[in-house]
matplotlib code that plots the C-alpha trace (Angstrom):
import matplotlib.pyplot as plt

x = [0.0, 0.9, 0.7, 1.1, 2.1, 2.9, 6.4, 9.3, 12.4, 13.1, 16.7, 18.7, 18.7, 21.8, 22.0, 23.9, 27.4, 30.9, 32.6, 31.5, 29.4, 28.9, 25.5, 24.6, 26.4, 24.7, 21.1, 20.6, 20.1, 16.9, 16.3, 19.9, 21.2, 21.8, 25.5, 26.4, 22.7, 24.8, 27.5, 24.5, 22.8, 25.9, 25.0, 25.8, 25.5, 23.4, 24.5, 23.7, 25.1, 23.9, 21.3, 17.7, 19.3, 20.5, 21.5, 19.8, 20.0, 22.6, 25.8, 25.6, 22.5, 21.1, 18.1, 18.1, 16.0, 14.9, 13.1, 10.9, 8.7, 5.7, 7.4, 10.0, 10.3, 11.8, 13.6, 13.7, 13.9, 16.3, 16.1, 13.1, 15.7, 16.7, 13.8, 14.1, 17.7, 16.4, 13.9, 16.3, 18.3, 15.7, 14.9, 18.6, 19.1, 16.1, 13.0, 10.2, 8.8, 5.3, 6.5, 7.8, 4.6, 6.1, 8.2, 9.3, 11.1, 14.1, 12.9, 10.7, 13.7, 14.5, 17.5, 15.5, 12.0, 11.9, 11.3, 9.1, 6.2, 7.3, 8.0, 5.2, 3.5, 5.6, 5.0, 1.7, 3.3, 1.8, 3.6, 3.6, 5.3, 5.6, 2.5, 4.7, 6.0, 2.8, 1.8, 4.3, 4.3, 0.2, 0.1, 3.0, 5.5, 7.8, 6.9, 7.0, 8.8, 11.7, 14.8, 15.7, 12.1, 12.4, 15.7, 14.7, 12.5, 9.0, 8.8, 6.2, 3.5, 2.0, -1.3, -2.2, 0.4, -0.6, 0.6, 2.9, 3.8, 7.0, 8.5, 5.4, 6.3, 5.2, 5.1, 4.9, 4.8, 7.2, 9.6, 9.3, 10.3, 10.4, 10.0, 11.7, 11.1, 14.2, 13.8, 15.8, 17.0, 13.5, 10.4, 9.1, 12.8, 12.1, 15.0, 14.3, 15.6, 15.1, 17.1, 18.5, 20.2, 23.0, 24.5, 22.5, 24.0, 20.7, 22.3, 20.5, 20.3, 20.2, 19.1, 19.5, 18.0, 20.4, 20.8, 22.7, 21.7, 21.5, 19.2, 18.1, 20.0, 18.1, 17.1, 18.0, 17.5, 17.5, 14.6, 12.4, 8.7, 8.3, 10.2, 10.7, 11.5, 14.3, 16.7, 14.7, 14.1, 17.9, 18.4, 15.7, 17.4, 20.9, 19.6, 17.8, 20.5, 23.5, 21.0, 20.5, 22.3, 23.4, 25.2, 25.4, 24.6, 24.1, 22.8, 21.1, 24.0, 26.6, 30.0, 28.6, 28.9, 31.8, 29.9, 32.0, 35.2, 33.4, 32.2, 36.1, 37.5, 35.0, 35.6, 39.9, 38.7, 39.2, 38.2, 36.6, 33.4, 34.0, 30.1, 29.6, 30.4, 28.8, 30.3, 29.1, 25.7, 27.0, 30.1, 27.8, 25.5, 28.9, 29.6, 26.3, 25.8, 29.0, 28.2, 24.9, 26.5, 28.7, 25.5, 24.5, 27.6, 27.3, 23.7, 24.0, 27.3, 28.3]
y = [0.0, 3.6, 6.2, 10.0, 11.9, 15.5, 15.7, 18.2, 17.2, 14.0, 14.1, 15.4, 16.8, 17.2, 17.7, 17.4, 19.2, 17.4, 18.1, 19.1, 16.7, 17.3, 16.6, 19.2, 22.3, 22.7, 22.0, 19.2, 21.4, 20.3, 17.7, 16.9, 13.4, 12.8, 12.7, 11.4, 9.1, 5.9, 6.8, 7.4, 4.2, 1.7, -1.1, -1.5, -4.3, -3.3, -3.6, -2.8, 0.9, 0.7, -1.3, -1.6, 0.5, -0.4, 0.7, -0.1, 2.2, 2.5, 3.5, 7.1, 8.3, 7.2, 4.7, 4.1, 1.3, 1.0, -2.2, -3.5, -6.6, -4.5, -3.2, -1.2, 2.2, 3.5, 6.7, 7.9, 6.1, 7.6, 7.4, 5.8, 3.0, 2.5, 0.9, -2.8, -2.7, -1.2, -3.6, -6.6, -4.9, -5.2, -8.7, -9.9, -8.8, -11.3, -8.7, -8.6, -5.6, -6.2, -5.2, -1.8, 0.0, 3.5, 5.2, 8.9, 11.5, 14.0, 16.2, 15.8, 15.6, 12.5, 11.5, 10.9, 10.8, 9.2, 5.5, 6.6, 5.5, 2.1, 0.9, 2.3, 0.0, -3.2, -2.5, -1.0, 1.0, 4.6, 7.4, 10.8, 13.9, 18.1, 19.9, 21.3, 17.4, 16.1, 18.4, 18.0, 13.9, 13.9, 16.5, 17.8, 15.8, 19.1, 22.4, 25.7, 27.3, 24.7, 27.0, 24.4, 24.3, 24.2, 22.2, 19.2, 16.3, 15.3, 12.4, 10.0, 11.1, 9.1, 8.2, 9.2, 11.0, 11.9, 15.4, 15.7, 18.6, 19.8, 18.1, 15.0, 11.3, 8.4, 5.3, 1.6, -0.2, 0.8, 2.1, 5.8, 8.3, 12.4, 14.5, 18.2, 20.7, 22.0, 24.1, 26.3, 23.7, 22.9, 24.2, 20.9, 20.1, 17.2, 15.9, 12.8, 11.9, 8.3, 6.0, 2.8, 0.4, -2.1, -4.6, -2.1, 1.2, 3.4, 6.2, 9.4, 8.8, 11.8, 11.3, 15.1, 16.8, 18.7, 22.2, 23.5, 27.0, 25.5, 26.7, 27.4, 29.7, 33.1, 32.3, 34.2, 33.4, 36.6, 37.4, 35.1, 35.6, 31.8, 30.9, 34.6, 32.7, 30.6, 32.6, 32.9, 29.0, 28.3, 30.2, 28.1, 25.2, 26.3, 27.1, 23.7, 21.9, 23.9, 23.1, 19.2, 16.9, 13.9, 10.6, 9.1, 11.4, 9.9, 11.7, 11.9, 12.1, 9.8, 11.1, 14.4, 13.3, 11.3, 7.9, 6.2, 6.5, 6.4, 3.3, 2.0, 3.1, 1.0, -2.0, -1.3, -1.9, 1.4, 2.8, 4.6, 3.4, 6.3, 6.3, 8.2, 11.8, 14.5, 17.4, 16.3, 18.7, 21.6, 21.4, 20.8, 23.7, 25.9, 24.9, 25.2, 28.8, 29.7, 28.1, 30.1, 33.3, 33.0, 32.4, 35.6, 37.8, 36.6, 37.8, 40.9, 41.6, 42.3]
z = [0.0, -0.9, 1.4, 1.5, 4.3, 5.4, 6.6, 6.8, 5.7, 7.0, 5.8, 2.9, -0.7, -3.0, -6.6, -9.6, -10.0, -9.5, -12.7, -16.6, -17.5, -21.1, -21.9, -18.4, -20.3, -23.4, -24.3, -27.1, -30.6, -31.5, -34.1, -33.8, -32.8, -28.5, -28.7, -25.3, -25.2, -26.5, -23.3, -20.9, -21.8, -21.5, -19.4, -16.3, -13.7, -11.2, -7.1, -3.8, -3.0, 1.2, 2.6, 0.2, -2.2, -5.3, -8.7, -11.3, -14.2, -17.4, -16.9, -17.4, -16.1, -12.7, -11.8, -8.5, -6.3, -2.8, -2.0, 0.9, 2.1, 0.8, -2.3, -4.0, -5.4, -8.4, -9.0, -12.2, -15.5, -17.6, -21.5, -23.8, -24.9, -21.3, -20.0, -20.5, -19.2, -15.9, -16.2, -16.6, -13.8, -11.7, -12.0, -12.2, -8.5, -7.4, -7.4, -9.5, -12.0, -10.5, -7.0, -7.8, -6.2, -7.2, -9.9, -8.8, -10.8, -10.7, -13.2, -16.5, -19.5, -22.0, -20.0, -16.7, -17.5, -20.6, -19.5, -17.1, -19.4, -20.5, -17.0, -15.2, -17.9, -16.9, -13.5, -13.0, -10.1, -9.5, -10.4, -8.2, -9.4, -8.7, -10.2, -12.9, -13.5, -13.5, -16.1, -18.5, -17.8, -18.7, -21.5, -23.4, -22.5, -22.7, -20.8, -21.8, -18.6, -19.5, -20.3, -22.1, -24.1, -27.7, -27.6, -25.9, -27.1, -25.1, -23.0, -24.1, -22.3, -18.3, -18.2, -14.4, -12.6, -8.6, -7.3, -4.4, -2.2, -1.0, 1.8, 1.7, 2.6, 0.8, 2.3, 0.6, 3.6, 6.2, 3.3, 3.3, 0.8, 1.1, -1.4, -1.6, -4.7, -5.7, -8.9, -10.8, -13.7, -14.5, -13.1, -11.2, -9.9, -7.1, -4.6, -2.9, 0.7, 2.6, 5.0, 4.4, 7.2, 6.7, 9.6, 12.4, 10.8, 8.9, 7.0, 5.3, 1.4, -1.3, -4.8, -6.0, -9.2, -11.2, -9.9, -13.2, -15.1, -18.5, -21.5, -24.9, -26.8, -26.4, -22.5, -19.9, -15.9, -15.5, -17.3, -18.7, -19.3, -19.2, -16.1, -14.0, -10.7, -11.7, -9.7, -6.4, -7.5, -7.2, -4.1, -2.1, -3.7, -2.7, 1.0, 1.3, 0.1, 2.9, 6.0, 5.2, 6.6, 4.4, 4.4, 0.7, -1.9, -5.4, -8.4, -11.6, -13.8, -11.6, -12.8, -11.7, -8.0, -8.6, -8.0, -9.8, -8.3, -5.0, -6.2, -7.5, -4.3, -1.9, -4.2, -3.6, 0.4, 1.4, 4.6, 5.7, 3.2, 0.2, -0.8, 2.7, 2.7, 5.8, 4.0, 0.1, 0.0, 1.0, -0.8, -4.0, -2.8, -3.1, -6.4, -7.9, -6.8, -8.1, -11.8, -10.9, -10.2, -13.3, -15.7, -14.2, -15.4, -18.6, -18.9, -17.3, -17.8, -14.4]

ax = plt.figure().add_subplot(projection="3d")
ax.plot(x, y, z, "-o")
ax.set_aspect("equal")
plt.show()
């Protein structure tokens, strides 16, 4: 059983930001080829990162699991051709399609929503969004307050989306799940905060939207008619992200918060466990306001 809950934030956010990441600099020209989509969608063998979470998704571009008795969520579902891996992911660690009760989102673009569709239809699992999310997921399947709009290709579209609020708890079971709107790169921007427990030890996990001021040519954060909050968006962000506390912080794009080498390093036996990192969401929070405060100067000029 689903269920929704008011809560505050019951842990942690972070976001997307470690290094250039090339497909998070530029926005795809439209009608052009995805350049890095055959990188993103490499396979990769899934594994257990801490505890009930796992890793499920293609090599580039994150999918991330968390199981229970009662059943498993799903966060995110990267690309249209992605699907059936995450699929086959799922089942090769022992768990079935049918028991993922809900699929959750980072933000509405190709790269993380795009097999949203396909595998709440091999699953049957309810999907819950952000209003702006659920929007786009049920209509358009791109929205107009995107900066990147126009550049980007639609999602194929979800046929019932529920709408969350900021800071609400979903349960499946005794599995729960928080959800914390952090705009600025789209609209709908959702961050999504849980615990997971290993050998007695529960930790605070952090599976962060992107945070990154990237757009259409012609867009400006500074002024849009479509999107005029995106800067007080980003700041809220920012601030949310500096007062959370967090333990493991993973992320849309994974080489953006170094998950791979984190992941290397563990496997090499060293110690203390690399995945865990207290200091990781504010020293992203730092970064991304400074790429922020950049994209402002070369608007304004200042």
């Amino acid at each position: 059983m689903i269920r929704l809950s008011k809560s505050g934030s019951c842990c942690v956010l972070a976001f997307l930001l470690w290094l250039p990441w090339p497909g998070c600099l530029r926005a795809q020209p439209k009608g052009s080829p995805c350049t890095e989509c055959a990188a993103w969608n490499a396979p990769q063998k899934p594994f257990r990162i801490y505890g009930n979470t796992y890793y499920v998704g293609p090599h580039g571009l994150s999918s991330i699991l968390v199981t229970s008795e009662a059943g498993h969520v799903l966060l995110d579902g990267a690309l249209p051709e992605s699907a059936p891996g995450i699929a086959a992911s799922i089942r090769s660690l022992g768990f079935r399609m049918e028991d993922v009760k809900l699929i959750v989102n980072s933000h509405v673009h190709f790269d993380h929503a795009g097999g949203i569709a396909a595998l709440q239809r091999l699953s049957g699992a309810a999907v819950i969004a952000s209003p702006w999310s659920a929007a786009v997921m049920t209509k358009s399947g791109v929205g107009r307050g995107d900066p990147q709009y126009g550049t980007i290709p639609p999602i194929a579209t979800v046929a019932r989306v529920e709408v969350l609020r900021d800071g609400q708890t979903i349960r499946v079971g005794q599995l729960a799940i928080t959800a914390h709107l952090t705009p600025g790169h789209t609209p709908g921007g959702t961050s999504w905060t849980w615990k997971s427990c290993e050998a007695g030890r529960c930790l605070d996990i952090v599976y962060a939207d992107s945070l990154t001021p990237v757009s259409a040519g012609g867009f400006k954060f500074t002024g849009s008619r479509e999107y005029p909050g995106a800067i007080q968006d980003f700041e809220k962000s920012f601030a949310f992200l500096r007062a959370a506390a967090c333990d493991i912080l993973l992320t849309t794009h994974p080489d953006v918060s170094g998950f791979w080498s984190r992941v290397e390093a563990r496997q090499r036996g060293v110690l203390p466990d690399p995945m865990v990192d207290r200091g990781a969401c504010r020293q992203l929070a730092g970064r991304a306001e400074e790429q922020l405060r950049r994209r402002i100067a070369a608007e304004t000029g200042r």
